[in-house]
N, C-alpha and C positions, 0 to 999 in steps of 0.2 A: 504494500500500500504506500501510497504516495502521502505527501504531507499537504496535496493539495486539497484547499478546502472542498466541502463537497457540495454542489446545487441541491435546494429545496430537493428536486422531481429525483435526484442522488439520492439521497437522506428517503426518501418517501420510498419508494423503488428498495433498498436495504433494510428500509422497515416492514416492506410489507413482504419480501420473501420469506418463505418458513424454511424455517432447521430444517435441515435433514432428506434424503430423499425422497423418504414415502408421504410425506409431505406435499413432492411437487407441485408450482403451480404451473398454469397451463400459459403461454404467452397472451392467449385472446383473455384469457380472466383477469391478469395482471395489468392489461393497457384497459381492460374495462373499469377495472376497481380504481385504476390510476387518471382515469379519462385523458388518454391519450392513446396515440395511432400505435399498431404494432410494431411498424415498422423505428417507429423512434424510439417505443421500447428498446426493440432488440438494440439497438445502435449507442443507446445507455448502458444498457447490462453489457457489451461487448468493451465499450472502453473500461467502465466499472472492473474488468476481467482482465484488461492491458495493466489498468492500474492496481493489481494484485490483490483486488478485492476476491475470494474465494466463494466465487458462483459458479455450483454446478450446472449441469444438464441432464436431460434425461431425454434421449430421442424416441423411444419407444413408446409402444402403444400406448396413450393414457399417462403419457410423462409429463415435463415439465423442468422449470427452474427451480433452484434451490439455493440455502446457503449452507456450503459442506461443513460438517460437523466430524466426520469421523474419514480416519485412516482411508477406508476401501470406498469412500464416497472423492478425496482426491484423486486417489491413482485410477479410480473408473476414469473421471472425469480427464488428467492427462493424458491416459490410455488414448481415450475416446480421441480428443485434437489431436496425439500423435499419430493416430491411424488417417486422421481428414488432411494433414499435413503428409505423410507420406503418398496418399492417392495424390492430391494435386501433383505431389511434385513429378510422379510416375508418368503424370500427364504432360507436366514441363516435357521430362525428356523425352518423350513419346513427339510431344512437336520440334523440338529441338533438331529431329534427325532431318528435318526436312527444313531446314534455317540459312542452307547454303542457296536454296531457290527465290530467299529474301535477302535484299539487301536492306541495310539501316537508312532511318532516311537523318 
């Protein structure tokens, strides 16, 4: 975590996710309860997540966000971005091999 202060809709957002994962809330419940769009939800909780604030996820059925409380609720969750960060990058070099028919502009 950063020592930057945090905005109202920060502080609102950190207070309204619950402990834990079985907890989960759903992204559409949280921008509803927050009266705001999802998409700026998510765009909150992602820097919130830069800035080492410890919010999980949970992509499966009937998941949601969280605030990690225990051991196997972090390494799910780094698990999880290592595995989304290893696909993209599979994709980089999957297009990379064809990088000599582009030139830079």
């Amino acid at each position: 975590m950063t020592d930057t202060p945090l905005s109202n809709i920060e502080q609102q957002i950190l207070n309204t996710l619950p402990a834990g994962r079985a907890q989960a809330i759903t992204l559409e419940k949280l921008s509803y309860l927050l009266h705001i769009n999802k998409k700026r939800v998510s765009n909150i909780v992602a820097d919130l997540r830069k800035r080492g604030y410890l919010i999980g996820s949970n992509r499966q059925a009937h998941g949601g966000m969280y605030l990690i409380v225990t051991s196997n609720e972090f390494w799910e969750t780094v698990n999880t971005l290592q595995k989304s960060v290893n696909s993209q990058q599979a994709i980089i070099n999957a297009l990379l091999k064809h990088e000599e028919r582009f030139a830079r502009e």
